[in-house]
N, C-alpha and C positions, 0 to 999 in steps of 0.2 A: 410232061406238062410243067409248066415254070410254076404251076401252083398245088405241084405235087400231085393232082389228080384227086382231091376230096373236093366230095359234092354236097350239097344241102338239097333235101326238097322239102316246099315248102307248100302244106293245104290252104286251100280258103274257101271260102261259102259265093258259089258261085250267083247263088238269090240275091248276095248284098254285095254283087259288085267285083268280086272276086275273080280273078282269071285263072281258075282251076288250078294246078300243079307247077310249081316255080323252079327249076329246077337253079342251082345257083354253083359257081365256084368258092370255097373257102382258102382265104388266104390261110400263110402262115401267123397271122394275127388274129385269126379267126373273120374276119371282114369276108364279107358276104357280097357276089358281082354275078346279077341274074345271066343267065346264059340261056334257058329257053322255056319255053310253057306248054302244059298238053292241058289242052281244055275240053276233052271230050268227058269229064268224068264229074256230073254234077254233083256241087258241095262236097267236095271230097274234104271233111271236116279231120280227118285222122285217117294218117299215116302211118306201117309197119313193112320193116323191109325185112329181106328172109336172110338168114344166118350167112348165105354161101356171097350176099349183098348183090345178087344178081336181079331181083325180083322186089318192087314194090308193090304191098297191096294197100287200096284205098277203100275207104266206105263211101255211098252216097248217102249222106244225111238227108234224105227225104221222106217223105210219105209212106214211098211203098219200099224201099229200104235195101239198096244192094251193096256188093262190094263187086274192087275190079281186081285184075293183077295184072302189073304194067313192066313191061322187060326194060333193065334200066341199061343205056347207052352210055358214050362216054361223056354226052353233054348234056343228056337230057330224058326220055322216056319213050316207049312203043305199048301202044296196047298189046297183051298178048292173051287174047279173046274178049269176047263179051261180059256185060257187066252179067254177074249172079245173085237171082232176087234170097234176101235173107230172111224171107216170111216173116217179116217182122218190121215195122214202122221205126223211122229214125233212130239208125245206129249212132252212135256216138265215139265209140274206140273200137279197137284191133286186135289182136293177138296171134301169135302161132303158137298154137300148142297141140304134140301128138298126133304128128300128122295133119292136122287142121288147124282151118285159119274160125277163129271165134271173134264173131262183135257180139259187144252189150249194145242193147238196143234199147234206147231211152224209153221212147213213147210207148213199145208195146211191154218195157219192163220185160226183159227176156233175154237168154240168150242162145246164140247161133253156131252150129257149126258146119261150115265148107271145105271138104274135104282139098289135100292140096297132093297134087300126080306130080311125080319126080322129076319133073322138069321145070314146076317152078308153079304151072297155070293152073288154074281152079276148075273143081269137077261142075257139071252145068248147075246143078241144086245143091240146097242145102241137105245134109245128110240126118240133120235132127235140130229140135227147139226145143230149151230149157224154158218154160213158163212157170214163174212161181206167182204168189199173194202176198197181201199186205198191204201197208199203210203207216203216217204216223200223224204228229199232230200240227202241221203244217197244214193252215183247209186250203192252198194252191196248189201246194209244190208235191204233197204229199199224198193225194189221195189213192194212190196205188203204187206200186213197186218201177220203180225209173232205174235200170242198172247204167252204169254212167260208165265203165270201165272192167278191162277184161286184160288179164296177163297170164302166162305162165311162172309160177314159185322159183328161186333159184336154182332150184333142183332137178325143175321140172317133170316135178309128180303130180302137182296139182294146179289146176287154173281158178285162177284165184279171183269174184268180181264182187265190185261194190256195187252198194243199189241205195241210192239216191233217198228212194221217195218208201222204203220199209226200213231207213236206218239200221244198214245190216252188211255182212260182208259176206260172199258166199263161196265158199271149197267145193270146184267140183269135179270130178273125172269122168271117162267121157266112154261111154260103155255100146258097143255098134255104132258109132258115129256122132251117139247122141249125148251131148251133154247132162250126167247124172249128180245132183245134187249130193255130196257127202257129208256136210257140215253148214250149217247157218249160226255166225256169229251175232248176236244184237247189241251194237252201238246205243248211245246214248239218247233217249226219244229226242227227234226234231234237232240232231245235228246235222243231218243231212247231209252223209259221207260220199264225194265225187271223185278222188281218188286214193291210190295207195301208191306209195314205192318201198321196196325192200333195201334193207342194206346191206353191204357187200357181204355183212358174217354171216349171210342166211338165217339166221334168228331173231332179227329183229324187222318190224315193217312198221311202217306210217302212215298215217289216214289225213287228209286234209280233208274239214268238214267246209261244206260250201254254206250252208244255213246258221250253222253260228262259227263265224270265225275263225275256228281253233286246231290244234295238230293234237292226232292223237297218238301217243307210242305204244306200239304195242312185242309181243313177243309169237313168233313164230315158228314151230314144231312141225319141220315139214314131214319125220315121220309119220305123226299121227294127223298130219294135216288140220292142225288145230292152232286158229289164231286166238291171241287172250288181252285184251286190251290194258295197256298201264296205267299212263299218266295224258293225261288231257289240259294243253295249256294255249290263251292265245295265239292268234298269229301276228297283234298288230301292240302298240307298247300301251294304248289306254285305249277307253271307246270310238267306235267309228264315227267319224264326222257324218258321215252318209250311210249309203249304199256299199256293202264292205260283202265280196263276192269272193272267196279264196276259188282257185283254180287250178294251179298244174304244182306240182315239186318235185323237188330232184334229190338226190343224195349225192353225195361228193365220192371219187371212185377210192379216195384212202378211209371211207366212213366215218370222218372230222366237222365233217358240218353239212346240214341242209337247208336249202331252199325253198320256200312258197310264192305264189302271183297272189293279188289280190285287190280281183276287180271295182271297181268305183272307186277304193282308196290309189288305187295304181300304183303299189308298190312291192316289191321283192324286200320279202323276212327272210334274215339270215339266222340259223342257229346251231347253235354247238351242240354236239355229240359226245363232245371226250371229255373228261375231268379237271384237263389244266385251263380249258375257259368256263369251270363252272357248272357247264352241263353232264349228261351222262349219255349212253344210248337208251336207256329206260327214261328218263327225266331228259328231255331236250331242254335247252334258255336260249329264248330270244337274247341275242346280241344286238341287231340292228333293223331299221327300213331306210332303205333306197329308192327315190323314183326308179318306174318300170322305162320309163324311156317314149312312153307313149300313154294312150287310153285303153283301156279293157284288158290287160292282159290275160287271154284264153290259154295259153300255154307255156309250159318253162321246159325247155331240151338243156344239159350239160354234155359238154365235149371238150376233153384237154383243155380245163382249166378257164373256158369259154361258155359263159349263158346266153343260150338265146331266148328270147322272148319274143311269141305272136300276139300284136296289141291287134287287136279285132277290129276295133270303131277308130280308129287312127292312122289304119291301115299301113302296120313296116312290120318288120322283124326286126328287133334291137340285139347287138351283142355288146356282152360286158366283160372283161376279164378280171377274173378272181383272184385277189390277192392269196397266195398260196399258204399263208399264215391265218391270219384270219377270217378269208372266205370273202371278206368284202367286196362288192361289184364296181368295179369302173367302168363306166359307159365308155363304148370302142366307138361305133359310130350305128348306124340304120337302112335299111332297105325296104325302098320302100314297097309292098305287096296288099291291097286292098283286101277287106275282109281275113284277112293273114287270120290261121286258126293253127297251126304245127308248124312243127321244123323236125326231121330226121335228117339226120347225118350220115355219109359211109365216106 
């Protein structure tokens, strides 16, 4: 293919508009040219595709709460089976881990595991549910446990999730099927942690807090599966004007600088990692903000030097390419995808 054969696909909330599953060509520029749409999989809000990149699976963020697994083609996507209910009310993210595909499921604060058969497709049910407790001091956002995110450790020993609404992060392994709690870290009250990414040394990981602002660095023991939280700084360079909603971040694949979204202000923070601009991996520094290129940014993907960003309420996918020195985003150009909520790349 003249465009090398890399694809994007890309979620949205089919409630608001959304045309399900995007699938798109990636230039050599990182430019993004839709090529087709599978609309049978409501609100597929987050996306995970499988190691062998033959398999996407999707959540349905809704009510009663499932995932799909969609066989990916060369331009585009095939159902392969039916959706599987995840006993559990609006999921929110994805993960493969140990055999199993796990969501965090906001609403019922919980998590899921569906086992995944060697061919890529998902077993009819779910094999087990993590239900924990809690709360913090947020009276909307917080009155019971919201896990917002679910991944597996670089190591992959442990699957690792945040929970929103008991400001906490949870280590857990996964014991008959079933998701077994090992370790509950507590965050900062009413910070209100949405997610984490790791950095390439496996020792260190990051929390962006959705409720106030700010990134937290922390250090990570995958041995003993034990996270320890360090330094807690801004996302944004003084108070928010508004409504200041941090959302997706990435880490850079040399571990020199990271990325945050951050909703109502609409902007991408840049920060250092390393020593020669200041920061550290334990101590991150704000360097800079960038407009997002749109409204609401929900999600931040990095790929080869390429940010993508899902503006939700503006409805594109914006990419930007990264100055290789300093990390800074230049806006490439936009695509446009209604209710846009992910982007994954193969």
């Amino acid at each position: 293919m003249a465009d090398g054969g890399r694809r994007a696909h890309i979620g949205s909330f089919t409630a608001a508009g959304g045309p399900g599953i995007v699938t798109a060509a990636v230039g050599a520029d990182g430019a993004l040219t839709a090529l087709s749409t599978l609309d049978g999989v409501p609100d597929p809000s987050y996306l995970a595709l499988a190691a062998d990149g033959r398999t996407l699976y999707a959540v349905s963020e809704t009510d009663e709460g499932a995932v799909a697994a969609l066989r990916v083609t060369g331009d585009g996507l095939e159902p392969a089976g039916g959706p599987v209910p995840v006993a559990a009310s609006g999921p929110t993210h994805l993960g493969l881990f140990d055999g199993h595909l796990l969501t965090a499921n906001y609403s019922s604060g919980s998590l899921t595991a569906v086992p995944v058969r060697p061919d890529g497709t998902l077993a009819r049910s779910a094999s087990g549910v993590l239900r924990h407790s809690g709360s913090g001091p947020h009276p909307q956002r917080q009155q019971g446990p919201h896990t917002h995110q679910v991944q597996a450790d670089p190591a992959g020993r442990w699957a690792v999730a945040v929970d929103l609404g008991t400001d906490s992060v949870l280590v857990c392994a996964l014991a008959d099927g079933a998701p077994v709690l090992h370790r509950e870290t507590a965050l900062r009250p009413g910070s209100g942690p949405r997610h984490l990414a790791f950095h390439p040394d496996g020792r260190h990981a990051y929390v962006l807090n959705e409720l106030s602002p700010t990134l937290l660095a922390c250090r990570w023991d995958s041995d003993a599966g034990v996270l320890r939280p360090l330094t807690e700084i801004p996302v944004l360079p003084g108070a928010p004007a508004g409504d200041a909603y941090p959302s997706g971040l990435a880490v850079s694949p040399d571990g020199r600088r990271l990325w945050t979204a951050t909703r109502g202000e609409d902007v991408l923070s840049v920060f250092s990692l390393d020593a020669e601009t200041g920061g550290g991996r334990d101590t991150p520094r704000l360097l800079a903000t960038v407009p997002c290129g749109g409204r609401w940014p929900r999600a931040l993907t990095e790929a080869d030097g390429v940010l993508y960003v899902a503006n939700e309420r503006s409805g594109d996918v914006t990419w930007f390419v990264t100055d290789p020195d300093t990390g800074l985003p230049r806006r490439g150009g936009s695509l446009p995808v209604p209710a846009a909520s992910c982007v994954v790349l193969r």
